[in-house]
C-alpha positions as CSV (number, residue, x, y, z in Angstrom):
1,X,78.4,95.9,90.0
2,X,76.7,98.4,88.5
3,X,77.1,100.9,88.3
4,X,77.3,99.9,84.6
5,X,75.2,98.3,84.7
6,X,75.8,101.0,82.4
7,X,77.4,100.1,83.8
8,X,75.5,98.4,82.4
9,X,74.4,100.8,82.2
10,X,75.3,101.0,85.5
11,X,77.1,100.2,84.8
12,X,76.1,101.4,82.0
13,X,75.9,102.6,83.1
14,X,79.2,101.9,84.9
15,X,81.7,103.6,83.3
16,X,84.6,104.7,86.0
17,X,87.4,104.7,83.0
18,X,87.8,107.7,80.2
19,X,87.5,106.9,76.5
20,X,91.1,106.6,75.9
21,X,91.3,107.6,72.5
22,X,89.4,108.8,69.4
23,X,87.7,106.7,66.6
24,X,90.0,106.9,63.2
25,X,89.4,110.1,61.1
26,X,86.4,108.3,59.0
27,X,84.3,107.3,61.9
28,X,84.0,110.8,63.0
29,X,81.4,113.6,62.6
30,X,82.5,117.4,62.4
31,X,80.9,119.6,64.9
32,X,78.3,121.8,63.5
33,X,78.5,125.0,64.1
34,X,75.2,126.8,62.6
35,X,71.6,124.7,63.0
36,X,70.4,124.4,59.4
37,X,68.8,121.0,59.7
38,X,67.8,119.0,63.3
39,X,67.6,115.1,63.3
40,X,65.3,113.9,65.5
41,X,65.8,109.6,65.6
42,X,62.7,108.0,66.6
43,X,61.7,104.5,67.9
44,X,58.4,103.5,67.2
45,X,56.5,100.1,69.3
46,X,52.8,98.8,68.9
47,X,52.0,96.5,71.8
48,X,55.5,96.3,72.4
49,X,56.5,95.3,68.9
50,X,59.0,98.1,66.8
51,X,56.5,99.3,63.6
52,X,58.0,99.3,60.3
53,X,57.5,100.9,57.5
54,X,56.1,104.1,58.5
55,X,55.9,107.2,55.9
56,X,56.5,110.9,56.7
57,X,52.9,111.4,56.6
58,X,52.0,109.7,60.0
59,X,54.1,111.8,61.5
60,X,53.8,115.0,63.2
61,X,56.7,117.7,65.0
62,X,56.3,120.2,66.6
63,X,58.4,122.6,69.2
64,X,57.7,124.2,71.8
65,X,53.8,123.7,70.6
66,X,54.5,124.9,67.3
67,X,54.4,122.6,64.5
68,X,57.4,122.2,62.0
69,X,57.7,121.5,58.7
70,X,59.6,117.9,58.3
71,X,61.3,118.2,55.7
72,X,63.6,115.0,55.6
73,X,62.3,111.2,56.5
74,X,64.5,108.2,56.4
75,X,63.7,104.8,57.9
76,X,66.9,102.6,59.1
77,X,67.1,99.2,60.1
78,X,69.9,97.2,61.2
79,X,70.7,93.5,62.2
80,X,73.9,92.4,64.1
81,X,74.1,89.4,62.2
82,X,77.4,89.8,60.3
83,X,76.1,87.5,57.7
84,X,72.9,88.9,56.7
85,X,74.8,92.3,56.5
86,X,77.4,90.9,54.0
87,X,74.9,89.4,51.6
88,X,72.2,92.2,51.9
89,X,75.3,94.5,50.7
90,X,76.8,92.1,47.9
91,X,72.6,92.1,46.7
92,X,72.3,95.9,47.1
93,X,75.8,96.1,45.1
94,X,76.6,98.4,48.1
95,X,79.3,98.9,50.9
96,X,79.2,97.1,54.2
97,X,78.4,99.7,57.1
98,X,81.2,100.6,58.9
99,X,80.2,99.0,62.8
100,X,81.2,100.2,66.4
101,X,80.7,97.9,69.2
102,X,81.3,98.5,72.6
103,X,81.1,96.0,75.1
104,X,80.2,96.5,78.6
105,X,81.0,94.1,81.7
106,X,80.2,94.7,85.2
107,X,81.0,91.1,86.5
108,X,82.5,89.3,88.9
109,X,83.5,86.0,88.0
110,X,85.0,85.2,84.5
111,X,82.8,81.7,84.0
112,X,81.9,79.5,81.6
113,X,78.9,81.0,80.2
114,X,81.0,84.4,79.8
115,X,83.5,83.0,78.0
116,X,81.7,81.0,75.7
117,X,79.8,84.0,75.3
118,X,82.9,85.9,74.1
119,X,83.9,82.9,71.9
120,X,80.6,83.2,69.6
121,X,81.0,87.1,69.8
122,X,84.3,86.9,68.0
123,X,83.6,83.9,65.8
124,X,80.2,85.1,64.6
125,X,79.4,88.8,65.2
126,X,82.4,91.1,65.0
127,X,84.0,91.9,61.7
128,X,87.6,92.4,61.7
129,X,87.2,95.5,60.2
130,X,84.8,96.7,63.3
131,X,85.4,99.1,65.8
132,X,85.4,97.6,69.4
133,X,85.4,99.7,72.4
134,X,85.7,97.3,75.5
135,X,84.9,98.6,79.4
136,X,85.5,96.1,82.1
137,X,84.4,97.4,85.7
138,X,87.3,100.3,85.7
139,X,89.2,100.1,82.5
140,X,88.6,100.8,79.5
141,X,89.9,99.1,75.9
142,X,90.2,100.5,72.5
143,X,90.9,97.2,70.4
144,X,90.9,98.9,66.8
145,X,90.9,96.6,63.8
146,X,94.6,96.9,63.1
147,X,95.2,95.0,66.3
148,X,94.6,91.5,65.1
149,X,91.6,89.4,65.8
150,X,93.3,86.9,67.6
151,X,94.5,89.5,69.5
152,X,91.9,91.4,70.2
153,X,90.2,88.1,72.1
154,X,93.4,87.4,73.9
155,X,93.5,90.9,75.4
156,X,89.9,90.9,76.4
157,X,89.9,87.2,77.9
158,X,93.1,88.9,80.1
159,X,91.5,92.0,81.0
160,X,88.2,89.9,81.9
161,X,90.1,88.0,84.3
162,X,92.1,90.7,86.3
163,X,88.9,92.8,86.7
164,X,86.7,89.8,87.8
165,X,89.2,88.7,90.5
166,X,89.8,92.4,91.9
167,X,86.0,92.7,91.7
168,X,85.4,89.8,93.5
169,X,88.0,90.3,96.0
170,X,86.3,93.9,96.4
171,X,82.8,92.2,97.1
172,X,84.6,90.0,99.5
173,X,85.6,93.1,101.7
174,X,81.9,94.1,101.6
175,X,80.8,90.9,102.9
176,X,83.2,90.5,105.6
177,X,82.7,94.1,107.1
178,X,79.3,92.7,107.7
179,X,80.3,89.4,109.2
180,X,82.9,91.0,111.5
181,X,80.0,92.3,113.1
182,X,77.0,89.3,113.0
183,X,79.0,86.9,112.9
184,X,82.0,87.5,115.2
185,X,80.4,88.1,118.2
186,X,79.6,92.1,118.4
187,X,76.1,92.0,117.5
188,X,75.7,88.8,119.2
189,X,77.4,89.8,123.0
190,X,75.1,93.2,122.1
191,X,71.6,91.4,121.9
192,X,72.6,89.1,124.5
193,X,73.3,91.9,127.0
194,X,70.7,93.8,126.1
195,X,68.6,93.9,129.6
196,X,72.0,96.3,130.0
197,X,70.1,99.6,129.0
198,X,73.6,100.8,127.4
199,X,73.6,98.2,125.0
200,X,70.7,99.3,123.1
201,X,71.8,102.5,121.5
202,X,74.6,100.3,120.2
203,X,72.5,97.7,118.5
204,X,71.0,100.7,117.2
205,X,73.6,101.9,116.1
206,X,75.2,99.0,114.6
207,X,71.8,98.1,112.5
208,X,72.5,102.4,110.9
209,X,76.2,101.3,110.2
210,X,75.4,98.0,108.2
211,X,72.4,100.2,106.5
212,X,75.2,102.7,105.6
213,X,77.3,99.9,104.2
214,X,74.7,98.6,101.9
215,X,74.2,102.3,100.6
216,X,78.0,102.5,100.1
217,X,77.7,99.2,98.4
218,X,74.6,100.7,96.3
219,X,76.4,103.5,95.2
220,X,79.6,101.3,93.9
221,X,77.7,98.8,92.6
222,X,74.2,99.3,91.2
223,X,74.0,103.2,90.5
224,X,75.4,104.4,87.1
225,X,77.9,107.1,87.6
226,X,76.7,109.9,85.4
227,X,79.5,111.7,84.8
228,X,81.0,108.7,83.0
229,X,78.2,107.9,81.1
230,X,78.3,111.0,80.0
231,X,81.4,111.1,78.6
232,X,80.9,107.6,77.5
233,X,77.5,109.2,75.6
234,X,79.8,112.1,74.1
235,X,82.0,109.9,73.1
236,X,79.7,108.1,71.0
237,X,77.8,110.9,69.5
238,X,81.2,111.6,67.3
239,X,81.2,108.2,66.3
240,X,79.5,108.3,62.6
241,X,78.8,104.6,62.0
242,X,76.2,102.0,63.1
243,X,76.7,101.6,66.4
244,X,76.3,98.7,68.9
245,X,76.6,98.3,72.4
246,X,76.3,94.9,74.4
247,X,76.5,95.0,78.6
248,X,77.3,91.5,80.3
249,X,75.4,92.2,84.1
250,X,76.1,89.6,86.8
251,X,74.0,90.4,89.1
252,X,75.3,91.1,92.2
253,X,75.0,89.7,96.3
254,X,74.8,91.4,99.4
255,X,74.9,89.4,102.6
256,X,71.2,90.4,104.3
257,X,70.5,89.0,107.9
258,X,68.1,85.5,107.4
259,X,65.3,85.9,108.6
260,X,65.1,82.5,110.3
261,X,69.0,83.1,111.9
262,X,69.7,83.2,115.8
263,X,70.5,87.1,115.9
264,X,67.3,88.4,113.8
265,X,65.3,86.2,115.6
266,X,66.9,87.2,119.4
267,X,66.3,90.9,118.3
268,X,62.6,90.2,116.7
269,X,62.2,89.4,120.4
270,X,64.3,92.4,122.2
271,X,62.0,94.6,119.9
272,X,58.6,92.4,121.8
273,X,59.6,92.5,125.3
274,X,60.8,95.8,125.1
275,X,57.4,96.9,123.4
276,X,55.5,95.3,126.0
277,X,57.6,97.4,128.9
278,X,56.4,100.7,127.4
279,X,57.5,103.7,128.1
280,X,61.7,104.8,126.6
281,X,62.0,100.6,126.3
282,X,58.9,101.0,123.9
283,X,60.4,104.3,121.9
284,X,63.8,102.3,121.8
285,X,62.1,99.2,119.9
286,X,60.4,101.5,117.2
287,X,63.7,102.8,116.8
288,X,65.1,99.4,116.0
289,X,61.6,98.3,113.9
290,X,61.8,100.9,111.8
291,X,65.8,100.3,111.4
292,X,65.0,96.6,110.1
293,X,62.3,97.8,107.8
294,X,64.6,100.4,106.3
295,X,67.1,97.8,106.0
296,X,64.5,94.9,104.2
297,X,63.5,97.9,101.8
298,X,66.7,98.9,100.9
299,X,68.1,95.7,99.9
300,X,64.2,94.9,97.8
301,X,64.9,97.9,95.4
302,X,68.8,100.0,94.2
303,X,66.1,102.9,93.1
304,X,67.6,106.6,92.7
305,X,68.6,105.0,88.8
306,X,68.5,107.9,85.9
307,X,66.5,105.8,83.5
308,X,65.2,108.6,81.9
309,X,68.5,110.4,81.1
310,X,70.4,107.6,80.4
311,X,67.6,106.6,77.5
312,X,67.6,110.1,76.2
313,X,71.2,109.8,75.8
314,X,71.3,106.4,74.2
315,X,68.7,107.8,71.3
316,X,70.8,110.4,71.1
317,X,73.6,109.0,70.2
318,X,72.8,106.7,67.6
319,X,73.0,103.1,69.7
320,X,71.5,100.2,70.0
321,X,71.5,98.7,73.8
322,X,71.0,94.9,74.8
323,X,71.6,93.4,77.9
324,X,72.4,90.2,78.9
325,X,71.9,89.4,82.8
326,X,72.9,86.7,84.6
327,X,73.8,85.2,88.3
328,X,76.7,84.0,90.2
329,X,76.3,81.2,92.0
330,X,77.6,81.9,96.0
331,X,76.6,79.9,99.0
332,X,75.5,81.5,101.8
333,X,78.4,82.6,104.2
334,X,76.7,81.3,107.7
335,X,74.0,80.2,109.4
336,X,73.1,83.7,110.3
337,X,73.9,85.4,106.8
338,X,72.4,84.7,103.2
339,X,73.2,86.2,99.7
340,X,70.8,88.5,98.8
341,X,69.9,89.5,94.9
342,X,69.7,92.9,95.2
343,X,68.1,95.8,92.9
344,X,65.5,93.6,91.6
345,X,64.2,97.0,90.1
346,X,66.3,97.6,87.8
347,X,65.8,94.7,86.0
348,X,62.4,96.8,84.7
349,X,64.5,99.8,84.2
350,X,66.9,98.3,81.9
351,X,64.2,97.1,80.0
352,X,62.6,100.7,79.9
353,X,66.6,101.7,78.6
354,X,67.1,99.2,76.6
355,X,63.3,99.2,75.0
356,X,63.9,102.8,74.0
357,X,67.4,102.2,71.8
358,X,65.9,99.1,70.4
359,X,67.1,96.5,72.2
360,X,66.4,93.5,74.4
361,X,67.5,92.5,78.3
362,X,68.1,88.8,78.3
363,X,68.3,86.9,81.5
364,X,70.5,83.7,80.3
365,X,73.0,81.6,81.6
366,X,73.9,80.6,78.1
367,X,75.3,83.9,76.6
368,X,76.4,82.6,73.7
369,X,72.8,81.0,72.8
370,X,71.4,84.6,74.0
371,X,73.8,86.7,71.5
372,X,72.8,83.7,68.3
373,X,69.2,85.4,69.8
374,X,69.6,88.9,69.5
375,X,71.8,88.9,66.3
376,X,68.9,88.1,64.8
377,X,66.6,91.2,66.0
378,X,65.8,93.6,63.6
379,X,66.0,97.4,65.1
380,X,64.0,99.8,63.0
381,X,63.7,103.5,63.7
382,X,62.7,106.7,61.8
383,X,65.0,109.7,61.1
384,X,63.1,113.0,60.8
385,X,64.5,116.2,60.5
386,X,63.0,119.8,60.5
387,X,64.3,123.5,59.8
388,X,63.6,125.0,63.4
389,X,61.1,128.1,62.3
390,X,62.5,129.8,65.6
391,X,66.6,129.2,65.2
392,X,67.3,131.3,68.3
393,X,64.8,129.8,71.0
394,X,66.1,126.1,71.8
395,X,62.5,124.6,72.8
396,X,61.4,121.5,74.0
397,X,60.3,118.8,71.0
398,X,57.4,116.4,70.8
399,X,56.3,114.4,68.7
400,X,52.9,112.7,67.6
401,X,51.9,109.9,65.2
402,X,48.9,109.1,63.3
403,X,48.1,106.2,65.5
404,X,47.7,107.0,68.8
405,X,48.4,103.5,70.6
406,X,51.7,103.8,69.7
407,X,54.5,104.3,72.0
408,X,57.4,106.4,70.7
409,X,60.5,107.0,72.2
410,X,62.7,110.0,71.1
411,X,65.2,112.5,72.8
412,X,62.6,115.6,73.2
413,X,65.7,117.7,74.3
414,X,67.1,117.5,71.0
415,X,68.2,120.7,69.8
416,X,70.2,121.4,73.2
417,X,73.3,119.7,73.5
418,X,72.5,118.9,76.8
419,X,75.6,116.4,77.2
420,X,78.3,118.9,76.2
421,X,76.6,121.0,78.9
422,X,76.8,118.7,81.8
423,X,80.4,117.7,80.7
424,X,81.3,121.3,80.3
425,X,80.1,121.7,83.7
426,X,82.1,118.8,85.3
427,X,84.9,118.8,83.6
428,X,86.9,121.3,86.8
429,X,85.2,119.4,89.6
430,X,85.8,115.5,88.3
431,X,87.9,114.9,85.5
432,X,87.9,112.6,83.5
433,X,91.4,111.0,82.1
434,X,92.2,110.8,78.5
435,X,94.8,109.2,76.8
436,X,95.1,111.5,73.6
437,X,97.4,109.5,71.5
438,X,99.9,106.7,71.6
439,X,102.2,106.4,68.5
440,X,105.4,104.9,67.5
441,X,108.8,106.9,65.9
442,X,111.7,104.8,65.0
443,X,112.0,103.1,68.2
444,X,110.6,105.7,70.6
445,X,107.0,105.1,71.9
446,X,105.5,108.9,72.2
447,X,102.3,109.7,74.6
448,X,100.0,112.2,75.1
449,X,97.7,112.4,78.6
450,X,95.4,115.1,79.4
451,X,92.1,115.4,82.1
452,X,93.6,114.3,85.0
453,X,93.5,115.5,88.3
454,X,95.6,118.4,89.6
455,X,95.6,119.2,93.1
456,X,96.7,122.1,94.9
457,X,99.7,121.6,97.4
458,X,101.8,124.7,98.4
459,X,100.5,126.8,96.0
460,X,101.1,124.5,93.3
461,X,99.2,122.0,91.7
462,X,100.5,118.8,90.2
463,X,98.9,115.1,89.2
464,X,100.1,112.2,90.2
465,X,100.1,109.4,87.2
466,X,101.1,105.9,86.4
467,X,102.1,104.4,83.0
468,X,102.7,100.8,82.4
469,X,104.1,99.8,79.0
470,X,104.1,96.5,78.1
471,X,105.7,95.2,74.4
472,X,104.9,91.9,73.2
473,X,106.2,90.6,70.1
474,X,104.6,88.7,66.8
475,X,105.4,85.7,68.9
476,X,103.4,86.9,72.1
477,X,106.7,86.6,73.8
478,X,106.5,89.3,76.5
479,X,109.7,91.6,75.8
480,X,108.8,94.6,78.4
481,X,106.7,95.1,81.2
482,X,107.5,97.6,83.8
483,X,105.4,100.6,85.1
484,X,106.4,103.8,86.7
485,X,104.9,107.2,89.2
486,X,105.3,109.8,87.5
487,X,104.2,113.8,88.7
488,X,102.7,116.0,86.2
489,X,103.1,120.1,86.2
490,X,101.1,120.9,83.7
491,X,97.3,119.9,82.9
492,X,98.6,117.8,79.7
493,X,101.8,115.7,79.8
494,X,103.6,114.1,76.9
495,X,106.2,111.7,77.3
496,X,108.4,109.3,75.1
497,X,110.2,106.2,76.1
498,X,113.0,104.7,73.9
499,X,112.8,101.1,73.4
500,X,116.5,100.5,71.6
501,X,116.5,96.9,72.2
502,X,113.7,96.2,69.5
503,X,114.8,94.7,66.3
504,X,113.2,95.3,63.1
505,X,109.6,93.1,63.2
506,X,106.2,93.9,64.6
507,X,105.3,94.6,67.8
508,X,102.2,94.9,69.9
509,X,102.1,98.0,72.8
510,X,99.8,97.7,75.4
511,X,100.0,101.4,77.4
512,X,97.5,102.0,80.8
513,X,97.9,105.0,82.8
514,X,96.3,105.7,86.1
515,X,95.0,108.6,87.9
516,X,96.1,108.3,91.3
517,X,94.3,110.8,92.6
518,X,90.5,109.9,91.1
519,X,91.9,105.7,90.7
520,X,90.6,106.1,87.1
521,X,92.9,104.4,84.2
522,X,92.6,104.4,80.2
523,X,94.2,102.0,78.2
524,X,95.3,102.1,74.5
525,X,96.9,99.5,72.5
526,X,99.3,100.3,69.2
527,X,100.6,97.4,66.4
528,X,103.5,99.1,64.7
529,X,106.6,97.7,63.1
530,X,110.2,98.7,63.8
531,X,112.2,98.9,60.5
């Protein structure tokens, strides 16, 4: 799942959909063009515990070796806890904060626990004036605050649903490649024949295509994809308020060969009596030993993850990460066959990810009693900034304190805009689809898609796109629902659909479109009234 992690991450870091569509006009920070100042956000942890109440003075900056002048200092702290933010702002005489969340699943099975999770999240964190930004496995949600708050759960316990039964009707197709093979009979006739010299280089052969499933499997599931993260990251770095994100990680299974089955076992003894034979018989069982060990490691540990990135990026931007990780209960699918928790590993990396932006990883089955948890955390970081003394040389940053057994964690790229650079750079090869704006005139319903895919065919090149529309009225009677292929000529397409049938009232628009060439989507959601 997870590539979203994160999604979550994997995940995050997962993030196979584009961000569909900008934060309103307020939430956004204008480009700088000139370097005057450079903010460098730091996190700062004493046996593992964020230190407060630092002062400019036990700092130090430097760049590329050279030490700068800090000439701004600002500590920040935050709390999720709607509540305490309220009354510390009606005590400061103050404004609330304007709040982004973004909510993260990579999951399989809309249960219990997740949905009572989701019923505290809306009754007890989020504000109904707060951003939400919602990615489930491929889609991605803007639910803005104009869309109401009863909304805004209904749409997300529907979107949870669809995505956790394609997801797990996905996994299924994973686990039954693997059983066509152990279980119906082609491994098994294989080992059994196997005093038939031909039949080894087939066992070997099957044990490299079930390896090459599980790293197609890896790759899906456990690996962030970095070019949506990316964009996810840029995304956020616009976004000019106190953000939040939260990833919901089930983790996922893989069906691994038991141990104590029949057909390990019958080809734990192949690989003996062919040892004992010597000579190609011998060479032939390494072969297959060192195909089983491959296959036990590779289903210990995901590895290959970009923890190191995806944490820059996250400081970077502003966020604060928590996870919440949890299992799905699946019995094992034969006597030969067992579920297998996979990427055990990244359960330290996510806490190296989620460490550096301040957060927590929770293992609970109880997501609502975990969030009640975590609302409660207090994340505290310094802001310094400098005047580079150098404004042409980009150099590297560091960053010292006064007590040396503290662990810091700070982007040390900072002054390179290293995210607009790898996005610049990918933009040609693997675009990433954006749904620019959705908006409502009279009774037309007017869009704008751009960052699709165009590919060449006869000296042309066109994308291939499809829009569903669905209207729903202040009833949540469904009054349209249709979808439609369309081809696009041009790298951006606009379109407008009249709706004359809608009387005068308010209605809610839920728009996806669909890349068909990549399979990414973006969705976008407009409340408007027809006068």
């Amino acid at each position: 799942m997870h590539k979203l992690f994160l999604i979550c991450l994997a995940a995050i870091f997962l993030l196979n959909a584009g961000i569909a569509a900008a934060s309103p006009q307020e939430l956004v920070q204008k480009e700088q063009i000139a370097v005057v100042n450079v903010e460098v956000p730091v996190r700062v942890f004493l046996d593992g515990i964020p230190l407060a109440d630092l002062t400019k003075d036990d700092f130090r900056i430097f760049e590329d070796n050279e030490e700068q002048a800090i000439n701004g200092f600002y500590q920040r702290r935050k709390k999720m806890n709607a509540q305490q933010v309220r009354l510390a702002a009606e005590q400061n005489a103050s404004l609330i904060p304007p709040r982004y969340f973004v909510l993260c699943f990579r999951i399989n099975d809309f249960n219990d626990p997740l949905r009572q999770g989701m019923d505290y999240f809306f009754q007890h964190v989020l504000r109904e004036q707060d951003q939400l930004l919602v990615l489930v496995n491929e889609r991605t949600l803007l639910l803005n605050q104009d869309v109401w708050q009863v909304k805004r759960r209904e749409i997300l316990e529907q979107v949870l649903r669809e995505e956790a039964l394609k997801a797990r009707q996905e996994l299924e197709a994973y686990s039954l490649r693997v059983r066509q093979d152990i279980d119906q009979t082609q491994l098994r006739v294989l080992v059994e024949n196997s005093r038939q010299n031909f039949t080894i280089p087939l066992i070997i052969q099957f044990l490299e295509n079930y390896l090459s499933i599980w790293q197609e499997f890896k790759k899906k599931y456990l690996l962030p994809d970095l070019d949506k993260f990316y964009n996810f990251a840029r995304h956020l770095q616009k976004v000019k308020a106190e953000k939040w994100v939260l990833s919901f990680y089930q983790i996922e299974v893989f069906p691994k060969m038991r141990i104590s089955g029949s057909i390990r076992q019958q080809i734990d003894r192949l690989v003996d009596e062919m040892t004992d034979n010597g000579g190609s018989a011998e060479q032939f069982a390494k072969v297959i030993s060192r195909s089983l060990e491959a296959i036990d490691r590779a289903l210990n540990a995901a590895g290959e993850f970009p923890a190191e990135q995806i944490g820059k990026m996250l400081i970077r931007v502003g966020t604060t990460y928590h996870c919440f990780i949890s299992g799905v209960a699946r019995e094992g699918p034969s006597e030969d066959l067992e579920y297998k928790k996979v990427a055990s590993d990244l359960e330290n990396t996510l806490r190296e990810i989620t460490k550096s932006s301040g957060g927590e990883v929770v293992f609970s089955g109880n997501i609502g009693s975990a969030l009640h948890a975590i609302e409660e955390k207090e994340d505290v970081y310094y802001v310094l900034t400098y005047e580079p003394k150098n404004r042409e040389r980009t150099g590297k940053v560091r960053i010292e304190l006064s007590n040396p057994r503290c662990r810091l964690f700070y982007d040390d790229q900072v002054r390179s805009d290293h995210i607009a650079a790898y996005l610049k750079k990918k933009k040609d090869e693997d675009p990433t689809l954006q749904l620019d704006r959705i908006s409502l005139a009279g009774r037309r319903l007017q869009l704008e898609i751009s960052s699709f895919k165009m590919a060449e065919a006869k000296a042309k090149k066109s994308g291939q796109l499809r829009v569903a529309i669905g209207i729903r009225d202040e009833q949540n009677r469904i009054l349209y629902d249709q979808s439609r292929s369309l081809a696009a000529k041009e790298a951006r397409m606009s379109l407008a659909v009249d709706f004359a049938f809608l009387k005068p009232g308010k209605y809610f628009f839920l728009v996806d479109v669909s890349d068909l060439l990549t399979g990414r989507s973006a969705t976008d959601m407009l409340q408007a009234e027809v006068r």
